[in-house]
SEMI-719837 format. One record per residue (C-alpha): residue in one letter; x, y, z. Coordinates in steps of 0.1 Angstrom, whole numbers, padded with zeros to 4 digits, always signed. Example, Ala and Ser with C-alpha at 12.3 -4.5 7.8 and 13.67 -1.06 7.14 Angstrom:
BEGIN
A+0123-0045+0078S+0137-0011+0071
This chain:
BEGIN
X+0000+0000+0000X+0016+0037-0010X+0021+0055+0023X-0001+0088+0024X+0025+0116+0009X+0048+0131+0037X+0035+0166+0031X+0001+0158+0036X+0012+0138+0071X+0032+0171+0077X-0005+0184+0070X-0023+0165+0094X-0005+0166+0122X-0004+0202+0122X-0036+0210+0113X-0048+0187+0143X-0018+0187+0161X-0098+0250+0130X-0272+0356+0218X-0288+0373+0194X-0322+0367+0185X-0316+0359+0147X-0354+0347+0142X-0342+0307+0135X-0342+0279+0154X-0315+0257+0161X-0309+0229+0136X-0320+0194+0150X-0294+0166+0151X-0296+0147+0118X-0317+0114+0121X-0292+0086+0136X-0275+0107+0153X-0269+0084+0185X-0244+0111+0213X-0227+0091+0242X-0237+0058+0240X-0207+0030+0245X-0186+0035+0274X-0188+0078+0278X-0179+0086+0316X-0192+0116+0328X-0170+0144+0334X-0164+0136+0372X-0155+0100+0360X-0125+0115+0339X-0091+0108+0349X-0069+0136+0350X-0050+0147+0310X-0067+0132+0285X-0095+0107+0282X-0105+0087+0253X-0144+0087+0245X-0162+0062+0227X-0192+0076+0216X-0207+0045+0194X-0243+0047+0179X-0239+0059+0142X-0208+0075+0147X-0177+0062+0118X-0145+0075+0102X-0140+0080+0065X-0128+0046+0064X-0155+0026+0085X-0135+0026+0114X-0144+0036+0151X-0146+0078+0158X-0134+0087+0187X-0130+0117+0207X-0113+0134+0234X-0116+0155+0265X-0099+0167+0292X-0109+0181+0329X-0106+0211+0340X-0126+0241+0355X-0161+0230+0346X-0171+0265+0342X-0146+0273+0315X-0151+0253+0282X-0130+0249+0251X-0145+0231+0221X-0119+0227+0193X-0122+0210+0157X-0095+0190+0144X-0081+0195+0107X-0071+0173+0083X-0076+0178+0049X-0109+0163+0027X-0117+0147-0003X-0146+0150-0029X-0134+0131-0062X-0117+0099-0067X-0080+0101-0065X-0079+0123-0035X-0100+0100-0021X-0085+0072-0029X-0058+0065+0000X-0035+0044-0029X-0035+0076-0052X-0035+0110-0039X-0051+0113-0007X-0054+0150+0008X-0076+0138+0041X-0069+0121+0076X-0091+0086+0074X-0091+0079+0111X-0087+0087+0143X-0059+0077+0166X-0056+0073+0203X-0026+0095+0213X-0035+0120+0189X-0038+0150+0220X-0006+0144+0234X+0014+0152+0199X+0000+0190+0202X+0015+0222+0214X+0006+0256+0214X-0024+0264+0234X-0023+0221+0241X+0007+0225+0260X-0015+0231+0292X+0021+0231+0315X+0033+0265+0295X+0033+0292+0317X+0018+0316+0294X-0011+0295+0281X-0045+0315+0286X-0063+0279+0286X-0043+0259+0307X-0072+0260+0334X-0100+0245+0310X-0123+0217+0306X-0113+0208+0268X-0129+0184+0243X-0113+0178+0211X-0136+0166+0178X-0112+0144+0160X-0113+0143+0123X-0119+0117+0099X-0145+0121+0077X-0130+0148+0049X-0161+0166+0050X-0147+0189+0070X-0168+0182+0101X-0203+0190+0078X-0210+0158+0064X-0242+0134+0062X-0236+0110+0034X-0217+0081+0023X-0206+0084-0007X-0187+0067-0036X-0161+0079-0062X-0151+0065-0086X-0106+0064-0085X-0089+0066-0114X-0066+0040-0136X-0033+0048-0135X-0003+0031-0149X+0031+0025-0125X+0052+0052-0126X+0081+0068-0105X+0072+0091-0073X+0099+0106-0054X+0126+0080-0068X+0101+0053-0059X+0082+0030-0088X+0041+0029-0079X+0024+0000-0090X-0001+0001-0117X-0035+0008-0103X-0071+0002-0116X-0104+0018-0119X-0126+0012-0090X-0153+0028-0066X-0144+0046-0035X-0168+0044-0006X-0167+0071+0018X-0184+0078+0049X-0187+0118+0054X-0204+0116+0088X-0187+0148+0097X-0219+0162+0115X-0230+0129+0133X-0196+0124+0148X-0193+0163+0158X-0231+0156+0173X-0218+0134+0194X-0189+0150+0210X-0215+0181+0216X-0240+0160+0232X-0216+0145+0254X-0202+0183+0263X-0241+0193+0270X-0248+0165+0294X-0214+0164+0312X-0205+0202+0315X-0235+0217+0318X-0230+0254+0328X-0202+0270+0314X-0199+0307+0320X-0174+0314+0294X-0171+0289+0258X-0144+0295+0234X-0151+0275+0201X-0120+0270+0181X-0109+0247+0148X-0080+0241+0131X-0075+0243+0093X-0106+0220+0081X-0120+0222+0118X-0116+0262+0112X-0141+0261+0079X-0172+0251+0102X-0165+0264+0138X-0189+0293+0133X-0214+0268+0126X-0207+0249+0159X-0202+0280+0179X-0234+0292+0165X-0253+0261+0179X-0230+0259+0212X-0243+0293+0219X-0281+0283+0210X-0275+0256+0240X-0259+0276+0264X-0280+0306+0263X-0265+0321+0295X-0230+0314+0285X-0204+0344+0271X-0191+0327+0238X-0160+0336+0212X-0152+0319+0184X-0116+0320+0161X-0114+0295+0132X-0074+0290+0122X-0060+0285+0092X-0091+0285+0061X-0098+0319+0058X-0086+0318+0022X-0112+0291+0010X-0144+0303-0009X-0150+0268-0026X-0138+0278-0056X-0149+0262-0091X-0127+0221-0094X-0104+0220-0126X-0133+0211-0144X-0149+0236-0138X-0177+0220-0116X-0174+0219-0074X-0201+0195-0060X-0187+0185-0032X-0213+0206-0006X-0238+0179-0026X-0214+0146-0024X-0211+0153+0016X-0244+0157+0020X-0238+0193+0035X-0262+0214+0013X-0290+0197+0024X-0280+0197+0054X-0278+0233+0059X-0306+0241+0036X-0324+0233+0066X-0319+0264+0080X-0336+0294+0074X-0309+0313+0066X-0300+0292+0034X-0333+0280+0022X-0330+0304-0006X-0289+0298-0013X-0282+0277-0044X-0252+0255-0040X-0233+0269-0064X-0236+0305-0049X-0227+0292-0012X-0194+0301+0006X-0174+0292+0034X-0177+0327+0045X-0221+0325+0046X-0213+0306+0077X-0196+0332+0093X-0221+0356+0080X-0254+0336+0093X-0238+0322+0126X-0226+0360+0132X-0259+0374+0125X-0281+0347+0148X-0251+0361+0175X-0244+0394+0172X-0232+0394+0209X-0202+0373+0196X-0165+0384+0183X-0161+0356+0156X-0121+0358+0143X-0101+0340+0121X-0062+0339+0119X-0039+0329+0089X-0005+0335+0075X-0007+0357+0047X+0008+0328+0024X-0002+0294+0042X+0011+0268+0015X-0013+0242+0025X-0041+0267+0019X-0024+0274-0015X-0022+0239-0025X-0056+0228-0014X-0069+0262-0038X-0049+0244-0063X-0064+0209-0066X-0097+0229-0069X-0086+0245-0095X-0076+0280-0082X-0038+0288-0090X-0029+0315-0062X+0003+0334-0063X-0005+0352-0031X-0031+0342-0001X-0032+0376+0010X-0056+0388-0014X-0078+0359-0011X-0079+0366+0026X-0084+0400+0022X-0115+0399-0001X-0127+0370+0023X-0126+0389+0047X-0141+0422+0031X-0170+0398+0022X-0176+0389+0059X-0178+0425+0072X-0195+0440+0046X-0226+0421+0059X-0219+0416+0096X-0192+0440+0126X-0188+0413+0150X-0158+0399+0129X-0122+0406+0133X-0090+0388+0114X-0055+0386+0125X-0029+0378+0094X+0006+0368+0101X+0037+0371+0083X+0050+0338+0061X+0035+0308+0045X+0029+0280+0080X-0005+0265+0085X-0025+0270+0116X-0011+0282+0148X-0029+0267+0174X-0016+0238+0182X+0021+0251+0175X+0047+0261+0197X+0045+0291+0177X+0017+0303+0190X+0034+0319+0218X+0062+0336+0196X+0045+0346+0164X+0037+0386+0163X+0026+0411+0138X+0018+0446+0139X+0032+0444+0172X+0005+0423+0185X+0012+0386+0201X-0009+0360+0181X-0011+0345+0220X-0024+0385+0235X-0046+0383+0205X-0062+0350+0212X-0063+0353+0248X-0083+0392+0247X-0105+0374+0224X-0113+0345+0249X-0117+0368+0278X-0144+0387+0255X-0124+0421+0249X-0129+0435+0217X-0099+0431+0196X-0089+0452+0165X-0077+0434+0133X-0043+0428+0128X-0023+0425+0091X+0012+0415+0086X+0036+0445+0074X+0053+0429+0056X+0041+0393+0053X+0071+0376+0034X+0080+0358+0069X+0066+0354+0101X+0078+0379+0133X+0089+0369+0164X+0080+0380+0198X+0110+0408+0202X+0121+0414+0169
């Protein structure tokens, strides 16, 4: 079996290491969707780090295999809810883990303990390190908003030479997927409900493809836990507007199952799939909210960010602009928005030790993150210049 390509491991492991009355009601869980059945302790049951949870019911990975997710005690009236990245896939050879897969197809045990950043809860400058956390794994390259299985159809492909190393000859053949991106997250927030159930202050966070829906999941965190003071930061997408594929069709809102999904929702019963962005769900969660600061961070020239653009057919010589027009998109329907860009082409911050040294304008991505969690209003921040990142003192 061809290993997944180094870059894209690269990929994964650092993308996991992303109440206002708006007039809707929250979405219901989608039918099947079975939350903290199989062995789930409650939160008092937890041993102290990090606990495996095996939520069962119709919970699955990409691959078939078991979802799992984590969480970590802490103070129970402090809650941090963060989506894993890891890539996605909606045609056959990037689906296909024997051709050239761009997702993470499972979920593995240890995965908490190979972050940093704001995961390194014994740094003395981390502004979570007194939480309750619970980590949504990923594994369904849906990017958490899946509801379908689907199948592809992967691509013959004669041997050939990759990176001094002869491929075998492959053949044509369907590609079953299971994009249960919104049962699995279902689960993991109906676990959090039951077993920390009155947090004064929620910060909902995601990494790279667990950035792209965390205003969705922040928007229905904050429908639960009415009382609750919520902020929201989604890390490293902010450059995505699911852009046209290279042939010139992008239906993979349809093969997830994530249109109809949110069609369900007033908000985008009128919204064609072809007209829908990445940035209406900032726009809609931020309008049902306007009491919360949603905030995105990027490097002005993330390359993974680049080459995902790419293999949907968008060439980008610079991010910056993307992010910018984004962005400009975002606030030109809602003010409760803000966006920090740093300097240099590294993806997601979160979960990197960087996340304590990085700087632009002057401003600490860790200052930034942390007036944001504690609910201050934080002005927008943009790299000058952005060929590299700056360090804290330079």
């Amino acid at each position: 079996m061809r290993q997944i390509p180094p870059l894209l491991l690269t990929f994964f492991v650092l993308s996991g290491a992303g109440c206002g009355d708006g007039g809707s009601a929250a979405l219901p869980a989608p039918e099947g969707s079975i939350a903290g059945g199989g062995t789930s302790p409650g939160l008092s049951g937890l041993a102290p780090g990090w606990n495996v949870l095996e939520p069962g019911g119709d919970t699955v990975c990409s691959d078939g295999s078991e979802y799992l997710f984590f969480a970590r005690p802490g103070d129970p009236e402090k809650l941090l809810v963060y989506f894993q990245g890891g890539g996605a896939c909606w045609f056959g050879a990037n689906c296909d883990l024997h051709l050239d897969p761009s997702y993470k197809p499972r979920v593995s045990r240890d995965e908490p303990e190979r972050y940093r950043g704001i995961f390194d809860f014994d740094h003395p400058d981390n502004p979570f390190a007194d939480y309750t956390v619970v980590m949504a794994p990923y594994c369904s390259a849906d990017v958490h908003l899946g509801d379908n299985v689907a199948e592809y159809q992967a691509p013959a492909r004669e041997a050939r030479e990759v990176d001094g190393a002869m491929q075998p000859a492959h053949d044509a053949h369907p590609v079953e997927i299971h994009h249960r991106g919104i049962v699995n997250a279902q689960s993991v927030l109906d676990w959090t409900y039951r077993h920390v159930p009155d947090p004064a202050e929620i910060f909902v966070t995601g990494s790279s493809a667990g950035a792209i829906p965390s205003p969705y999941y922040a928007w229905l965190i904050a429908d639960h836990y009415a009382d609750a003071r919520v902020a929201q930061l989604g890390d490293g997408a902010g450059g995505y507007r699911r852009a046209g594929t290279a042939n010139g069709t992008d239906d993979r809102l349809e093969k997830w199952g994530t249109f109809e999904h949110l069609r369900q929702y007033p908000e985008f019963a009128d919204v064609s799939a072809d007209a829908l962005t990445y940035e209406d769900l900032y726009i809609a969660a931020a309008r049902r909210h306007p009491d919360i600061l949603f905030a995105e961070y990027d490097a002005a020239e993330d390359a993974v960010q680049k080459r995902f653009l790419a293999m949907g057919g968008t060439e980008t010589t610079s991010l910056l602009g993307a992010l910018q027009a984004n962005h400009a998109d975002i606030r030109a329907e809602v003010d409760n928005f803000r966006a920090y860009i740093a300097g240099g082409d590294s993806h997601t911050i979160l979960a990197r030790p960087e996340f304590y040294t990085f700087t632009a304008d002057g401003r600490r991505v860790r200052d930034w993150v942390a007036d944001l969690a504690a609910f201050r209003d934080v002005a927008d921040v943009t790299c000058d210049p952005c060929d590299a990142p700056q360090l804290t003192g330079e």
